[in-house]
N, C-alpha and C positions, 0 to 999 in steps of 0.2 A: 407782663400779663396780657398786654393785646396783640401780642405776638402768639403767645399760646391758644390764645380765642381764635385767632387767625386760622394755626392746626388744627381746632378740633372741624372745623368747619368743614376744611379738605380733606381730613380722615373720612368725616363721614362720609363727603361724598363718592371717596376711593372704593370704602368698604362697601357702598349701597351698591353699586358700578359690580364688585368681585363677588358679594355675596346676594343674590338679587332674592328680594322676599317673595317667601312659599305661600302661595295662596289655598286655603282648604280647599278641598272639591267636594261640590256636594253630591252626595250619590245622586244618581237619575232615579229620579220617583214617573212610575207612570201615571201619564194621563188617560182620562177617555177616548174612546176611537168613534163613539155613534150618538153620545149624549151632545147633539151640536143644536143649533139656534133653527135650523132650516127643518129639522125632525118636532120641532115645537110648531111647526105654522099648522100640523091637523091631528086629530086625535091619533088615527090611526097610527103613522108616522111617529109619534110621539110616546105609544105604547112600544112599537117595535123597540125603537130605539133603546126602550129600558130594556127589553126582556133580550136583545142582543150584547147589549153592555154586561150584564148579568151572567149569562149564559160563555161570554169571552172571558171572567173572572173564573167562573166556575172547572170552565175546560182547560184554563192557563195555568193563572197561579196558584189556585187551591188544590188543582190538579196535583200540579208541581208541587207544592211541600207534602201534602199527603205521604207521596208514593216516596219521595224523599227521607222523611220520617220513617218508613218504613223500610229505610235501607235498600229502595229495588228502583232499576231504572223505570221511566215513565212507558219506553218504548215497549219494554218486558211485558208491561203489564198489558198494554196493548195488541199484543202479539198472540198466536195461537200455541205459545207455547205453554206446555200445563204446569202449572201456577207452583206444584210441590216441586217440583225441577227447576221452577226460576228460583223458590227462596232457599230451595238447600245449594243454589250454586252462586247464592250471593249473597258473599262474608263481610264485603269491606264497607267499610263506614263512609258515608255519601258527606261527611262534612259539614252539613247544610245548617245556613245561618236561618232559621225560622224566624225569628225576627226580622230580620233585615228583610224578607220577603213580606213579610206584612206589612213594615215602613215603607219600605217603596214600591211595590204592586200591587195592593190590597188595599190598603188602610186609605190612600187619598180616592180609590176610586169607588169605593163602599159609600164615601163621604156624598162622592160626587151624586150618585146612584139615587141613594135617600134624599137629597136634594132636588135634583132633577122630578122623581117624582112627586116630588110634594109641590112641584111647580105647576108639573104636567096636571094636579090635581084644582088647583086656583085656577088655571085657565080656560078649562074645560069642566062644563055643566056634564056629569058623567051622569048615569044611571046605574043602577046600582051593581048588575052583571063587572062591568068597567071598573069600577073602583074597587069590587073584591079581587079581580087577575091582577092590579097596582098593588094591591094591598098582601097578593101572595109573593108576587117577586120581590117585597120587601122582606117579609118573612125569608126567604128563599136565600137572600141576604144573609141574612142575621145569624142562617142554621150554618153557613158556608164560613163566618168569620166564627162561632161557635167551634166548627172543628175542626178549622186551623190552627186556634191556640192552645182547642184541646192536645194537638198531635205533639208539642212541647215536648211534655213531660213524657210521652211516650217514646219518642225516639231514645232520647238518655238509656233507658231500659232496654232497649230493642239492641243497641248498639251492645250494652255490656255483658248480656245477654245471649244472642247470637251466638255469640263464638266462646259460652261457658263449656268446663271441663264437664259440670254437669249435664248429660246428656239430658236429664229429667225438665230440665228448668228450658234447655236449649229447644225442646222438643216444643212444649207449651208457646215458648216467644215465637218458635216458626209458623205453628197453630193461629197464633193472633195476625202474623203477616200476612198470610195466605188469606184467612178470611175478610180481612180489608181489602187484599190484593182484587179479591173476589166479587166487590162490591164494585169499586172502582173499572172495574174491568164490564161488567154487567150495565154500569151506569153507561160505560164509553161505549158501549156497541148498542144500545137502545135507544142514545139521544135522537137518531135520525128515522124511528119508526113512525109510521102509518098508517091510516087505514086501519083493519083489522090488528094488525101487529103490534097497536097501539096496545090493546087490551091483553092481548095473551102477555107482553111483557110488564103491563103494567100487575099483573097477577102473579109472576112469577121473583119482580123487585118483591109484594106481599110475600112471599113465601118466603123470600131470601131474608126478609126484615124478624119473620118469625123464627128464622135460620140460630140468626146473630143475637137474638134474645135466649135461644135454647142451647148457644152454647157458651153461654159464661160459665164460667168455672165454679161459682157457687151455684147457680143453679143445678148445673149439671153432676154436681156431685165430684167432680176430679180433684179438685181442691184437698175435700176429708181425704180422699184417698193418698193422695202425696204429702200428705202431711203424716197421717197414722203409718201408712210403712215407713217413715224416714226418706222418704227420695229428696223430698228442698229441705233448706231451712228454714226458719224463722222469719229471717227477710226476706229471701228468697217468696215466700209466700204472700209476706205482706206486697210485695209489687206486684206481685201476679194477680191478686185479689185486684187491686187498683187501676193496673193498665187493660186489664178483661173488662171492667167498668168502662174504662175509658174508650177501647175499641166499638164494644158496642153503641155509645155514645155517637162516637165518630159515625158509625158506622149508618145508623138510626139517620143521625142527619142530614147523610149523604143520600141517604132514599128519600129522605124528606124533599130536600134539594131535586133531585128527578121526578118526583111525583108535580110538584109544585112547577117547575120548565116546561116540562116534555112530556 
Protein backbone atom coordinates (compact mmCIF):
# COMPACT_ATOMS: atom_id res chain seq x y z
CA UNK A 1 0.00 0.00 0.00
CA UNK A 2 2.96 2.68 0.63
CA UNK A 3 4.31 1.61 -2.32
CA UNK A 4 1.30 2.56 -4.35
CA UNK A 5 1.03 5.98 -2.38
CA UNK A 6 4.50 6.39 -3.39
CA UNK A 7 3.11 6.12 -7.41
CA UNK A 8 0.46 8.24 -7.07
CA UNK A 9 2.61 11.03 -5.94
CA UNK A 10 5.11 10.72 -9.05
CA UNK A 11 2.21 10.34 -11.47
CA UNK A 12 1.02 13.36 -10.56
CA UNK A 13 3.89 14.97 -10.83
CA UNK A 14 4.65 13.36 -14.34
CA UNK A 15 1.24 14.23 -15.62
CA UNK A 16 1.32 18.11 -13.97
CA UNK A 17 5.01 18.36 -15.93
CA UNK A 18 3.14 16.77 -19.55
CA UNK A 19 -0.12 18.28 -19.13
CA UNK A 20 0.47 21.91 -17.80
CA UNK A 21 -2.94 23.65 -16.54
CA UNK A 22 -5.03 26.05 -18.88
CA UNK A 23 -5.42 29.01 -17.32
CA UNK A 24 -8.96 31.01 -18.48
CA UNK A 25 -8.26 34.30 -20.19
CA UNK A 26 -10.14 36.96 -19.27
CA UNK A 27 -11.18 39.01 -22.19
CA UNK A 28 -9.52 42.66 -22.05
CA UNK A 29 -12.21 45.00 -20.79
CA UNK A 30 -11.51 48.73 -21.52
CA UNK A 31 -10.50 51.27 -19.45
CA UNK A 32 -10.69 54.97 -19.42
CA UNK A 33 -8.22 57.23 -21.35
CA UNK A 34 -9.11 60.99 -19.67
CA UNK A 35 -11.13 60.27 -16.42
CA UNK A 36 -7.64 60.38 -14.46
CA UNK A 37 -6.78 62.03 -10.78
CA UNK A 38 -4.87 65.16 -12.37
CA UNK A 39 -8.14 66.27 -14.67
CA UNK A 40 -10.03 66.36 -10.95
CA UNK A 41 -7.39 69.01 -9.54
CA UNK A 42 -9.88 72.10 -11.46
CA UNK A 43 -13.22 72.34 -12.70
CA UNK A 44 -12.55 73.05 -15.89
CA UNK A 45 -10.28 70.14 -16.49
CA UNK A 46 -12.62 67.95 -14.70
CA UNK A 47 -15.60 68.72 -17.06
CA UNK A 48 -13.42 68.07 -20.06
CA UNK A 49 -12.33 65.19 -19.10
CA UNK A 50 -16.05 63.64 -18.77
CA UNK A 51 -17.26 65.13 -21.94
CA UNK A 52 -13.96 63.56 -23.86
CA UNK A 53 -14.51 60.13 -22.10
CA UNK A 54 -18.01 60.33 -23.29
CA UNK A 55 -17.63 61.54 -26.62
CA UNK A 56 -14.48 58.56 -27.06
CA UNK A 57 -17.41 55.90 -26.09
CA UNK A 58 -19.71 57.44 -28.42
CA UNK A 59 -17.38 57.65 -31.60
CA UNK A 60 -15.71 54.01 -30.73
CA UNK A 61 -17.77 51.49 -29.40
CA UNK A 62 -21.31 52.66 -29.91
CA UNK A 63 -20.08 53.67 -33.14
CA UNK A 64 -18.95 50.34 -33.77
CA UNK A 65 -21.80 47.99 -32.85
CA UNK A 66 -24.34 50.24 -34.34
CA UNK A 67 -23.01 50.25 -37.90
CA UNK A 68 -22.21 46.56 -37.04
CA UNK A 69 -25.76 45.63 -36.32
CA UNK A 70 -26.56 47.16 -39.32
CA UNK A 71 -24.54 44.83 -41.25
CA UNK A 72 -22.22 47.80 -43.03
CA UNK A 73 -18.58 48.71 -42.37
CA UNK A 74 -17.94 51.76 -40.06
CA UNK A 75 -15.62 53.09 -42.89
CA UNK A 76 -18.67 52.76 -45.49
CA UNK A 77 -20.60 54.83 -43.52
CA UNK A 78 -17.96 57.37 -43.28
CA UNK A 79 -17.27 57.67 -46.62
CA UNK A 80 -18.78 59.84 -49.60
CA UNK A 81 -20.10 56.93 -50.81
CA UNK A 82 -24.05 57.10 -51.35
CA UNK A 83 -25.50 55.17 -48.56
CA UNK A 84 -28.22 53.09 -51.26
CA UNK A 85 -25.05 51.71 -52.99
CA UNK A 86 -23.21 50.86 -49.66
CA UNK A 87 -26.32 48.87 -48.44
CA UNK A 88 -27.36 47.07 -51.59
CA UNK A 89 -23.63 45.99 -51.99
CA UNK A 90 -23.43 44.73 -48.61
CA UNK A 91 -24.95 41.14 -47.99
CA UNK A 92 -22.69 39.47 -45.63
CA UNK A 93 -23.21 39.07 -42.08
CA UNK A 94 -20.62 41.18 -39.84
CA UNK A 95 -20.76 38.41 -37.18
CA UNK A 96 -20.74 40.86 -34.39
CA UNK A 97 -20.86 39.67 -30.62
CA UNK A 98 -23.14 42.86 -29.21
CA UNK A 99 -22.75 41.73 -26.07
CA UNK A 100 -19.39 41.12 -25.76
CA UNK A 101 -18.94 44.71 -26.82
CA UNK A 102 -20.77 46.03 -24.18
CA UNK A 103 -19.05 43.68 -21.50
CA UNK A 104 -15.81 44.86 -22.52
CA UNK A 105 -16.00 48.48 -24.00
CA UNK A 106 -18.92 49.94 -22.82
CA UNK A 107 -20.40 48.73 -19.86
CA UNK A 108 -17.08 49.33 -17.27
CA UNK A 109 -16.52 52.72 -18.81
CA UNK A 110 -20.45 54.00 -18.60
CA UNK A 111 -19.62 52.81 -14.87
CA UNK A 112 -16.64 54.64 -14.70
CA UNK A 113 -18.25 57.89 -16.46
CA UNK A 114 -21.36 58.09 -13.99
CA UNK A 115 -18.94 57.91 -11.26
CA UNK A 116 -16.36 60.02 -12.05
CA UNK A 117 -19.09 62.68 -12.35
CA UNK A 118 -20.77 62.35 -9.48
CA UNK A 119 -17.21 62.97 -7.94
CA UNK A 120 -16.55 65.76 -10.17
CA UNK A 121 -20.05 67.02 -8.61
CA UNK A 122 -18.93 66.72 -4.44
CA UNK A 123 -15.89 68.35 -5.08
CA UNK A 124 -16.73 71.31 -6.87
CA UNK A 125 -19.30 74.03 -5.50
CA UNK A 126 -20.77 74.31 -9.16
CA UNK A 127 -23.38 76.78 -10.22
CA UNK A 128 -26.16 75.80 -11.74
CA UNK A 129 -25.09 76.55 -15.77
CA UNK A 130 -22.17 73.52 -14.72
CA UNK A 131 -24.21 71.01 -13.15
CA UNK A 132 -26.85 70.99 -16.01
CA UNK A 133 -23.76 70.37 -19.03
CA UNK A 134 -22.82 67.22 -16.04
CA UNK A 135 -26.04 66.49 -15.85
CA UNK A 136 -26.45 66.18 -19.84
CA UNK A 137 -23.39 64.19 -20.61
CA UNK A 138 -25.04 61.82 -18.09
CA UNK A 139 -28.04 61.80 -19.90
CA UNK A 140 -25.92 61.53 -23.16
CA UNK A 141 -24.82 58.33 -21.59
CA UNK A 142 -27.60 56.61 -20.74
CA UNK A 143 -29.28 57.44 -24.55
CA UNK A 144 -25.82 55.75 -26.05
CA UNK A 145 -26.14 52.57 -23.71
CA UNK A 146 -30.10 52.73 -24.63
CA UNK A 147 -29.25 52.15 -28.33
CA UNK A 148 -26.81 49.85 -28.15
CA UNK A 149 -28.80 47.23 -26.58
CA UNK A 150 -31.59 48.31 -28.47
CA UNK A 151 -29.57 47.33 -31.90
CA UNK A 152 -29.72 43.53 -30.31
CA UNK A 153 -32.73 42.44 -31.53
CA UNK A 154 -32.39 44.45 -34.69
CA UNK A 155 -29.36 43.05 -36.15
CA UNK A 156 -31.01 39.18 -36.01
CA UNK A 157 -33.71 40.68 -38.31
CA UNK A 158 -31.52 42.71 -40.55
CA UNK A 159 -29.21 39.66 -41.07
CA UNK A 160 -32.30 37.34 -42.08
CA UNK A 161 -33.64 39.66 -43.80
CA UNK A 162 -31.13 41.28 -46.12
CA UNK A 163 -30.65 38.48 -48.32
CA UNK A 164 -34.84 37.26 -48.38
CA UNK A 165 -36.17 35.70 -51.65
CA UNK A 166 -38.80 38.27 -50.83
CA UNK A 167 -37.86 41.27 -52.44
CA UNK A 168 -40.78 43.24 -50.65
CA UNK A 169 -39.52 42.39 -47.10
CA UNK A 170 -35.73 42.71 -48.48
CA UNK A 171 -36.45 46.26 -49.75
CA UNK A 172 -38.15 47.58 -46.23
CA UNK A 173 -34.85 46.08 -44.17
CA UNK A 174 -32.48 47.95 -46.70
CA UNK A 175 -34.93 51.22 -46.11
CA UNK A 176 -34.27 50.74 -42.11
CA UNK A 177 -30.29 50.38 -42.92
CA UNK A 178 -29.74 53.27 -44.92
CA UNK A 179 -31.71 55.46 -42.63
CA UNK A 180 -29.52 54.75 -39.50
CA UNK A 181 -26.77 54.60 -41.88
CA UNK A 182 -27.83 58.15 -42.43
CA UNK A 183 -27.98 59.29 -39.03
CA UNK A 184 -24.72 58.03 -38.15
CA UNK A 185 -23.08 59.37 -40.91
CA UNK A 186 -24.76 63.12 -40.28
CA UNK A 187 -23.73 62.73 -36.58
CA UNK A 188 -20.00 61.74 -37.86
CA UNK A 189 -19.35 64.72 -40.17
CA UNK A 190 -21.01 67.53 -37.70
CA UNK A 191 -19.20 66.47 -34.36
CA UNK A 192 -16.44 68.86 -35.39
CA UNK A 193 -18.68 72.06 -36.38
CA UNK A 194 -18.42 75.63 -35.42
CA UNK A 195 -19.16 78.96 -35.34
CA UNK A 196 -22.12 79.46 -37.51
CA UNK A 197 -22.09 75.80 -38.75
CA UNK A 198 -22.97 74.92 -35.42
CA UNK A 199 -26.55 76.03 -36.05
CA UNK A 200 -27.40 75.22 -39.57
CA UNK A 201 -26.55 71.61 -38.59
CA UNK A 202 -27.89 71.51 -35.58
CA UNK A 203 -31.30 72.43 -37.61
CA UNK A 204 -30.92 70.14 -40.05
CA UNK A 205 -29.99 66.76 -37.27
CA UNK A 206 -34.12 68.59 -36.29
CA UNK A 207 -35.11 67.77 -39.53
CA UNK A 208 -33.47 64.63 -39.87
CA UNK A 209 -35.18 63.62 -36.32
CA UNK A 210 -38.61 64.58 -37.94
CA UNK A 211 -37.24 62.50 -40.85
CA UNK A 212 -37.10 59.22 -38.93
CA UNK A 213 -40.35 59.79 -37.08
CA UNK A 214 -42.25 60.25 -40.59
CA UNK A 215 -40.93 57.33 -41.75
CA UNK A 216 -42.04 54.46 -39.66
CA UNK A 217 -43.99 52.28 -41.40
CA UNK A 218 -47.19 52.54 -39.43
CA UNK A 219 -47.11 56.01 -39.62
CA UNK A 220 -46.46 56.31 -42.98
CA UNK A 221 -48.99 53.98 -44.10
CA UNK A 222 -46.54 51.17 -45.96
CA UNK A 223 -47.28 48.59 -43.54
CA UNK A 224 -51.49 48.57 -44.57
CA UNK A 225 -50.19 48.51 -48.00
CA UNK A 226 -47.91 45.33 -47.79
CA UNK A 227 -50.10 43.67 -45.95
CA UNK A 228 -53.52 44.19 -47.96
CA UNK A 229 -51.82 43.34 -51.36
CA UNK A 230 -50.15 40.12 -49.90
CA UNK A 231 -46.36 41.32 -50.52
CA UNK A 232 -45.11 39.94 -46.57
CA UNK A 233 -46.56 37.73 -44.39
CA UNK A 234 -47.68 37.68 -41.11
CA UNK A 235 -44.35 37.68 -39.60
CA UNK A 236 -42.85 39.04 -41.91
CA UNK A 237 -44.91 42.17 -40.78
CA UNK A 238 -44.81 41.63 -37.20
CA UNK A 239 -40.94 42.28 -37.40
CA UNK A 240 -41.20 45.03 -39.54
CA UNK A 241 -43.60 46.65 -37.29
CA UNK A 242 -41.05 46.24 -34.43
CA UNK A 243 -37.59 46.88 -35.74
CA UNK A 244 -39.09 50.31 -37.61
CA UNK A 245 -40.04 51.10 -33.80
CA UNK A 246 -36.97 50.19 -32.95
CA UNK A 247 -34.70 52.02 -35.59
CA UNK A 248 -36.42 54.99 -34.85
CA UNK A 249 -35.67 54.61 -31.26
CA UNK A 250 -32.12 54.14 -32.14
CA UNK A 251 -32.16 56.56 -34.30
CA UNK A 252 -34.05 59.45 -31.80
CA UNK A 253 -31.20 58.63 -29.43
CA UNK A 254 -28.42 59.03 -31.55
CA UNK A 255 -29.67 62.85 -32.20
CA UNK A 256 -30.23 63.04 -28.78
CA UNK A 257 -26.48 61.90 -28.19
CA UNK A 258 -25.31 64.87 -30.76
CA UNK A 259 -27.51 67.51 -29.56
CA UNK A 260 -26.42 66.90 -26.04
CA UNK A 261 -22.09 66.68 -27.15
CA UNK A 262 -21.66 68.86 -29.90
Amino acid sequence: MLVLIWFIAVIRNVVSRIVPEVEEVEPDVDQPRYLNENALQYPQTAIKALLDETKRLFEGPCFEVISHALNLHREDIKSHKKLKEVVLSSRDEMDVDIDEIYYTKVKTIYSKIIEYSTRIQSKFNFGPKRMESIYQIKVANRYMVEAIKNSRGLNKNITRFMSSDNEHIRYEYDQLRRKTAKVLRRIYRYRKAEGPDIEMRLEKLMALKFQVKQSDVLVNGRLDKLIRDGLIDSEMATSLVNDSDNVAGISKNLIRIAELLY
